[in-house]
C-alpha positions in Angstrom: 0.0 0.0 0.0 1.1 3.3 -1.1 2.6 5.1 2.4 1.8 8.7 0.8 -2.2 7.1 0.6 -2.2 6.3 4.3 -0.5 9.7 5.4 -3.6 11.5 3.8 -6.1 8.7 5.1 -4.4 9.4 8.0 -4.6 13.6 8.3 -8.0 13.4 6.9 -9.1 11.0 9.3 -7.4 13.5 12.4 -9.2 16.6 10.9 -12.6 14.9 10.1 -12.9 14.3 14.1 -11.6 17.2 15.6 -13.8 19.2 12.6 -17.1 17.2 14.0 -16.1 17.8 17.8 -16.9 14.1 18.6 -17.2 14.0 22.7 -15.6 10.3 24.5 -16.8 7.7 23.3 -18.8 8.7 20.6 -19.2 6.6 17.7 -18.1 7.1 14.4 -19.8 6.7 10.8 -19.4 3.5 9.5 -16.3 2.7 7.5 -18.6 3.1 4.1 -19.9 6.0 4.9 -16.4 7.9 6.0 -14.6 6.4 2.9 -17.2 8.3 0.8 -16.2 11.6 3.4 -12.8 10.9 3.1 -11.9 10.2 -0.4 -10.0 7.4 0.6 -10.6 3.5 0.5 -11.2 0.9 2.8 -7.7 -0.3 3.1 -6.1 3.1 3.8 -9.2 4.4 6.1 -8.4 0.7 8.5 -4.3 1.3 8.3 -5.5 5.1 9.6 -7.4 3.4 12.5 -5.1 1.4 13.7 -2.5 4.2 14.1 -5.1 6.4 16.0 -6.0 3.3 17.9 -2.1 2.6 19.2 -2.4 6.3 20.0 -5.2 5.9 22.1 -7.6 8.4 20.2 -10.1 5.7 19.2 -11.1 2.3 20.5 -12.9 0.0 18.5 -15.7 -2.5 19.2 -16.1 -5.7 17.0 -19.7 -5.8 16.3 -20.2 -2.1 17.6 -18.2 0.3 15.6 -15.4 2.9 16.4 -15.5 5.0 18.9 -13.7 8.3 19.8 -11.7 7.6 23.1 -8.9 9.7 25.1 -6.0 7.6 25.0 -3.2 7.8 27.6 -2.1 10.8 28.2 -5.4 13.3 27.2 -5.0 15.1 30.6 -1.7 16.0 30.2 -1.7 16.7 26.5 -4.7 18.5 24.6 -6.4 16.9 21.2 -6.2 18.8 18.1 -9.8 19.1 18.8 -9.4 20.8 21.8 -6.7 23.2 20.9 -8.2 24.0 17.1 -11.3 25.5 19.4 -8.4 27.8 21.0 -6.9 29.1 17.9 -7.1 31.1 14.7 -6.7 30.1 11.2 -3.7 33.3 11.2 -2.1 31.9 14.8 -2.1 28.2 13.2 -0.4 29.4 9.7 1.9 32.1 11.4 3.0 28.5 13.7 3.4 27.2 10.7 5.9 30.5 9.7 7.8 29.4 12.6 8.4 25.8 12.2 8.8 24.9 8.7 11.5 27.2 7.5 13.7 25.1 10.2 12.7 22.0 8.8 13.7 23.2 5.5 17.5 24.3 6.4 17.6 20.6 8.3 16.9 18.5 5.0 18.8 20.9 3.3 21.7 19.1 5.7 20.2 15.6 5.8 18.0 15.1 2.7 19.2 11.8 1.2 19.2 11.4 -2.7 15.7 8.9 -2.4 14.2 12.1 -0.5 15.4 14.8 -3.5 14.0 12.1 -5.8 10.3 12.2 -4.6 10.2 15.6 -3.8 11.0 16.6 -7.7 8.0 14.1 -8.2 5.6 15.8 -5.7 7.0 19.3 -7.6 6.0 18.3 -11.3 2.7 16.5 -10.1 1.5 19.8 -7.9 2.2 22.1 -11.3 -0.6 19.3 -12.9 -3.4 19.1 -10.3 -6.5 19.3 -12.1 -8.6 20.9 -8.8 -7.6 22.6 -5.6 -8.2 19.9 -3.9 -5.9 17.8 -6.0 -3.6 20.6 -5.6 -3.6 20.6 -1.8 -3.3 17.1 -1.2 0.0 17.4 -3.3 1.2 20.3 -1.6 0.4 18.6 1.7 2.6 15.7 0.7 5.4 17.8 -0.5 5.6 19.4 2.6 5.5 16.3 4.8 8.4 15.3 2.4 11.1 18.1 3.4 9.7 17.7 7.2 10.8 13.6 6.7 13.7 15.0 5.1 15.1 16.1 8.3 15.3 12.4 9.1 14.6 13.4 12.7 11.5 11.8 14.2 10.7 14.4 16.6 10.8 16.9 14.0 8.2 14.8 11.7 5.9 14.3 14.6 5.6 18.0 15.5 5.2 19.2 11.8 2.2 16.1 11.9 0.6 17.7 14.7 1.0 21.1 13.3 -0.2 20.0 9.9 -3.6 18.0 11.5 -4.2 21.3 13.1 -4.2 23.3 10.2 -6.7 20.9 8.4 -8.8 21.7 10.5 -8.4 24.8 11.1 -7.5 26.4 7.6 -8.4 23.9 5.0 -11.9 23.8 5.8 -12.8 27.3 6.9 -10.6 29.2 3.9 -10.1 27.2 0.9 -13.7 26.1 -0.5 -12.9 26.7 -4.0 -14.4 24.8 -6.6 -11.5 25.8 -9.4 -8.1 24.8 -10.1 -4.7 26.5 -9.9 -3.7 28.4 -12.3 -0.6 28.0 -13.9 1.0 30.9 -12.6 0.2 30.2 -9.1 3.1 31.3 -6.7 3.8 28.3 -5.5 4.9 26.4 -8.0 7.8 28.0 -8.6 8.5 28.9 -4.9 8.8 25.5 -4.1 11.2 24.9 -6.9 13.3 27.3 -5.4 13.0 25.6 -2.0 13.6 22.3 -3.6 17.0 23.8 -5.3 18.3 25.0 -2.6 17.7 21.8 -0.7 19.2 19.6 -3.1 22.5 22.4 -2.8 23.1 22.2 0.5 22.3 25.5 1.3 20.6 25.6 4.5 20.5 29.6 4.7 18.7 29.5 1.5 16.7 26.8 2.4 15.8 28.5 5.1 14.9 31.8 3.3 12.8 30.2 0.8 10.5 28.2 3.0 9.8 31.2 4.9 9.1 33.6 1.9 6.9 30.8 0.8 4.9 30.9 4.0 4.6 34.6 3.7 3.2 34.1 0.7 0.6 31.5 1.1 -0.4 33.6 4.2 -1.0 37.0 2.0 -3.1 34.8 -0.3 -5.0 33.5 2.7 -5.4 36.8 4.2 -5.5 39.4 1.5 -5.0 43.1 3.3 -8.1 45.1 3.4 
């Protein structure tokens, strides 16, 4: 099974329940029913609930369904739930600001050639998406890529929690767009020139080019007015 399938199974599944502000042990759709939500099959919705599962953010009942549970450690650390009700989509994306241009000068110092390789791939399909929601899902990967990049696990899981956040925070709220990209769109080649500097070793450049990036996904998001 593609792993790049069950990463967005995966986000989707995190932002679909904090999004419908579930309360313990409330039960989810069935599995037909949230593959239709999702966009995603069977397969890649169960590999999603397992990993929540081991997390302790469901528990499932042969016979019953799945349920939305606490997990070890809910009292000491807040749900994305619980903290997207705290936030803004501007606090969440300026996070974001914060964060990512670090994870870019780190792959620019680990990224191995296998990581460079898929990250060109992610590039040329993103410049093709047919919808924004096509586009998006790319982006998201490409993204996830240079944070995996880092080869630090720390770093990944904090970018994961960051990025489940702004699903549900930002995706849903600001981008319902029924278009596509156009071909011009900044990001294409602003992520070129992140992917450049990456592959060059240049972590101050890395660096610089994630954040101006940011800055300008976060004008489009929040035009001045």
């Amino acid at each position: 099974m593609n792993s790049e399938n069950i990463t967005g199974a995966l986000v989707q599944l995190r932002a679909y329940i904090a999004q419908g502000e579930f309360a313990r042990n409330d039960r989810l759709p069935p599995e037909r029913k949230l593959c239709l939500d999702l966009g995603v099959s069977r397969a890649e919705l169960r590999r999603a609930f397992t990993i929540l599962e081991s997390e302790g953010s469901i528990w499932r009942h042969v016979g019953r369904g799945t349920f939305v549970g606490d997990g070890p450690g809910a009292g000491e650390f807040p749900s994305i739930s619980a903290i997207a009700k705290k936030t803004t989509p501007r606090e969440v994306m300026h996070a974001r600001a914060v964060l990512e241009p670090l994870l870019a000068r780190e792959a620019a110092l680990h990224a191995t050639a296998e990581d460079l390789e898929e990250l060109r791939k992610i590039a040329s399909k993103t410049r093709k998406a047919n919808t924004w929601r096509e586009y998006e899902a790319l982006d998201n990967q490409f993204h996830r890529l240079i944070a995996e990049a880092t080869q630090n696990t720390p770093l990944v899981a904090m970018f994961e929690q960051l990025n489940a956040l702004r699903r549900t925070v930002v995706w849903g709220r600001l981008r319902q767009r029924t278009d596509h990209p156009p071909k011009d769109h900044h990001s294409f080649n602003e992520h070129d020139a992140i992917l450049d500097a990456i592959e060059n070793r240049d972590t101050n450049l890395s660096e610089s080019g994630m954040r101006q990036h940011l800055q300008s996904v976060i004008s489009s998001l929040f035009p001045a007015s």
